[in-house]
C-alpha positions in Angstrom: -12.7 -7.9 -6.7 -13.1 -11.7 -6.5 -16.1 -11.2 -3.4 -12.7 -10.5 -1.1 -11.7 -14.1 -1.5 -8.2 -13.4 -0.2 -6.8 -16.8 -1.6 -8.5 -15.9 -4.9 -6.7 -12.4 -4.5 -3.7 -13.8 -3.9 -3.8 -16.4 -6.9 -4.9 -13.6 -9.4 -1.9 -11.1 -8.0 0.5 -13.7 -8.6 -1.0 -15.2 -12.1 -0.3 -11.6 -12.8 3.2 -10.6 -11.7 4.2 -14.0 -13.6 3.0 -13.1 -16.7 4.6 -11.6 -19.9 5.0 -7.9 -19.7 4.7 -5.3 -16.7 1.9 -5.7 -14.3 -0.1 -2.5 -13.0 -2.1 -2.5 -10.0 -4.2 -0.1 -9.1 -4.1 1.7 -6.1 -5.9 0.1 -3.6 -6.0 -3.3 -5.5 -2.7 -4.2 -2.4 -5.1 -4.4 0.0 -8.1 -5.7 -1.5 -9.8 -2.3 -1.1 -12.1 -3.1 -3.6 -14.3 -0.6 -5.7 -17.3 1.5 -5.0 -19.9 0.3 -7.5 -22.7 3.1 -6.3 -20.8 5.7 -8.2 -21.4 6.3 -11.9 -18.6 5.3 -14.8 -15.2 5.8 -13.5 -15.5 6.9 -10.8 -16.2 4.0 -9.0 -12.1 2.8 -8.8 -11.5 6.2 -7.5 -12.6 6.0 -3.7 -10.8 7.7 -1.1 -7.3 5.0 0.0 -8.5 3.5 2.8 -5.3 4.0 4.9 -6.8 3.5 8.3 -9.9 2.8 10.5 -10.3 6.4 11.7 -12.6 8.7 10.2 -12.8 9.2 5.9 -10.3 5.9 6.0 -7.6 8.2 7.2 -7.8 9.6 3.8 -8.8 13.6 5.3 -9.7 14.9 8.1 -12.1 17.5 6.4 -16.5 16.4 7.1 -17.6 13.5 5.4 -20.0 15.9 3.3 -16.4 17.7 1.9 -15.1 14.8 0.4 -14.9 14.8 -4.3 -15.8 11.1 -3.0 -17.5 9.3 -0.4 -15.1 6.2 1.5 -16.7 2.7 1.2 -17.7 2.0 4.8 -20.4 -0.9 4.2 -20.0 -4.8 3.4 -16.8 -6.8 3.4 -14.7 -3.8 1.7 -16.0 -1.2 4.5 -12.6 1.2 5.4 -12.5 -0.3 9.0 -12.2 -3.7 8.2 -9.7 -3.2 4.8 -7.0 -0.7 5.4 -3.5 -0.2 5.4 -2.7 0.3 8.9 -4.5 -3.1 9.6 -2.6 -5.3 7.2 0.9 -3.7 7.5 3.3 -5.6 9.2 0.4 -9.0 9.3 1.6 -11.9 8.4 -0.3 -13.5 5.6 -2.1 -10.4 5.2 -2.7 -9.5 1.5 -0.4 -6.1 1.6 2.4 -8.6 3.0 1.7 -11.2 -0.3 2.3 -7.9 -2.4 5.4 -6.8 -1.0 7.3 -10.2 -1.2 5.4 -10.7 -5.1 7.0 -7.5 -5.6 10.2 -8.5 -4.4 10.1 -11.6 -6.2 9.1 -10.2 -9.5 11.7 -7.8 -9.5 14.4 -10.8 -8.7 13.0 -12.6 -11.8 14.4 -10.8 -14.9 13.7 -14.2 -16.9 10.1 -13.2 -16.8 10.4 -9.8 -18.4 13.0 -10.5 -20.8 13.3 -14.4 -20.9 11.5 -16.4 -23.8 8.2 -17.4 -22.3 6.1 -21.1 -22.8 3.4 -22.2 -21.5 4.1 -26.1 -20.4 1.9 -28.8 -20.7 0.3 -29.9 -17.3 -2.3 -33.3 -16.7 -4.4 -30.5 -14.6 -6.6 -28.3 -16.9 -6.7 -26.3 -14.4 -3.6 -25.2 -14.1 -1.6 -23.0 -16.3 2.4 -23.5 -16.1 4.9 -21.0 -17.9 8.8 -21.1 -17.8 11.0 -18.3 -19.1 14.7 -19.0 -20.3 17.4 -16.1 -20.5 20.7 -15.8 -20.3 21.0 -19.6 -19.1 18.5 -19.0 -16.6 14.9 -20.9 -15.9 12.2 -19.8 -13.7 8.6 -22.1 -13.8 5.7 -20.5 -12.6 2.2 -22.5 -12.0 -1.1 -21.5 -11.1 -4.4 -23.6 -10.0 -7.5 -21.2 -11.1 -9.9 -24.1 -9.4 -11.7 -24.7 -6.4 -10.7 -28.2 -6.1 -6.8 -29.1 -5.7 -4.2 -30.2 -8.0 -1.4 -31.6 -9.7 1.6 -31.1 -11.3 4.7 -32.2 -13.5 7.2 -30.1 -14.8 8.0 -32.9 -18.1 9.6 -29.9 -20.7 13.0 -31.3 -22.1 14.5 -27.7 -20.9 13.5 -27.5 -17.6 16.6 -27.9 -15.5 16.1 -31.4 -12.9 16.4 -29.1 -9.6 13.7 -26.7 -8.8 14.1 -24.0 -6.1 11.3 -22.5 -4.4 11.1 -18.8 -5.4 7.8 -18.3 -4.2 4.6 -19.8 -3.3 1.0 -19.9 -1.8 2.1 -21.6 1.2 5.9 -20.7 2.1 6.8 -24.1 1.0 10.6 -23.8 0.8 11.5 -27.6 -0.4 13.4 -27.8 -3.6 12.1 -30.6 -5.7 13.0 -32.5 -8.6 11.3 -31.4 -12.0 9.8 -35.0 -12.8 8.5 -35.0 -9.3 5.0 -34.1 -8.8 4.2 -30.6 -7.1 1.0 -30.1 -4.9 -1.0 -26.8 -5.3 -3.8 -26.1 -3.2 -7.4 -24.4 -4.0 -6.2 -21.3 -5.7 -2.4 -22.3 -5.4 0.9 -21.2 -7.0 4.3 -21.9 -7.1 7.5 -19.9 -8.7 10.7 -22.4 -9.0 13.9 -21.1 -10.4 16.0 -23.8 -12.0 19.1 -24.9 -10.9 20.0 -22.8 -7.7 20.0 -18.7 -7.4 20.3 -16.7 -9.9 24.2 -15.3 -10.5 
């Protein structure tokens, strides 16, 4: 997905978790595992979990020839280079972006339930939301370009203190919502408004 681009993973993970509704990954999609395109129709988002670098991914310990499907074990998505046991505990690694967007999501009730709109931004490349609820504000923005960018947070009801929720870069400032914010190639930012949530 995204030629492995782990910044462009990232991004797309996060655009998602911040979106209306309940995101669904598939398994495998928390590491980057990737698909197996050399299998016909479905079956080609059903290859073995790559859970380690050993043998079959770690997945069985029965001959290759046994397996319903073979591991992916060539390219940039090959078992012993993308696998569990390599990116748990790693910082920065894309199973450690997952857990804390999980974490985050989950913290962020404004985005499942709150009223969502999508605020007006000078960069058209990136798309900023904010959900209200219950007196409560979290902004989200996202840069889908190669190139850097921009951003004001100008909405009449976004509170003037922004708290870093979550981000691309572990930028833990709080900012003022007039103030511009800085999002790198394939950056994001979550704010809640006003302080922590009560």
């Amino acid at each position: 997905m995204l030629g492995g681009d782990v910044r462009r993973l990232k991004m797309a993970h996060s655009l998602m978790f911040a979106l209306p509704g309940t995101p669904v990954d598939w398994y495998g999609e928390e590491i980057g595992m990737g698909d197996d395109l050399g299998q016909p129709e479905r079956n080609s988002v059903r290859a073995p979990m790559q859970w380690s670098d050993k043998p079959n991914a770690g997945f069985s310990d029965a001959p290759a020839e046994r397996l319903i499907r073979p591991v992916i074990a060539d390219g940039e998505l090959d078992y012993r280079k993308v696998n569990i046991a390599a990116q748990r505990d790693a910082p920065g690694s894309l199973m450690e972006h997952m857990q804390r967007l999980i974490r985050t999501r989950r913290s962020c009730p404004e985005i499942g339930w709150g009223e969502c709109k999508v605020l007006p931004t000078e960069a058209a490349s990136v798309l900023a939301l904010s959900y209200h609820w219950r007196g409560q504000t979290v902004v989200t923005a996202h840069n889908l370009a190669d190139k850097p960018a921009e951003v004001r947070f100008v909405a009449k009801d976004i509170p003037p203190e922004l708290t870093p929720l979550f981000c691309f870069d572990d930028e833990r400032r709080r900012c003022r919502a007039e103030e511009p914010v800085a999002l790198d190639v394939y950056g994001f930012r979550w704010f809640r408004g006003n302080g922590e949530r009560r």
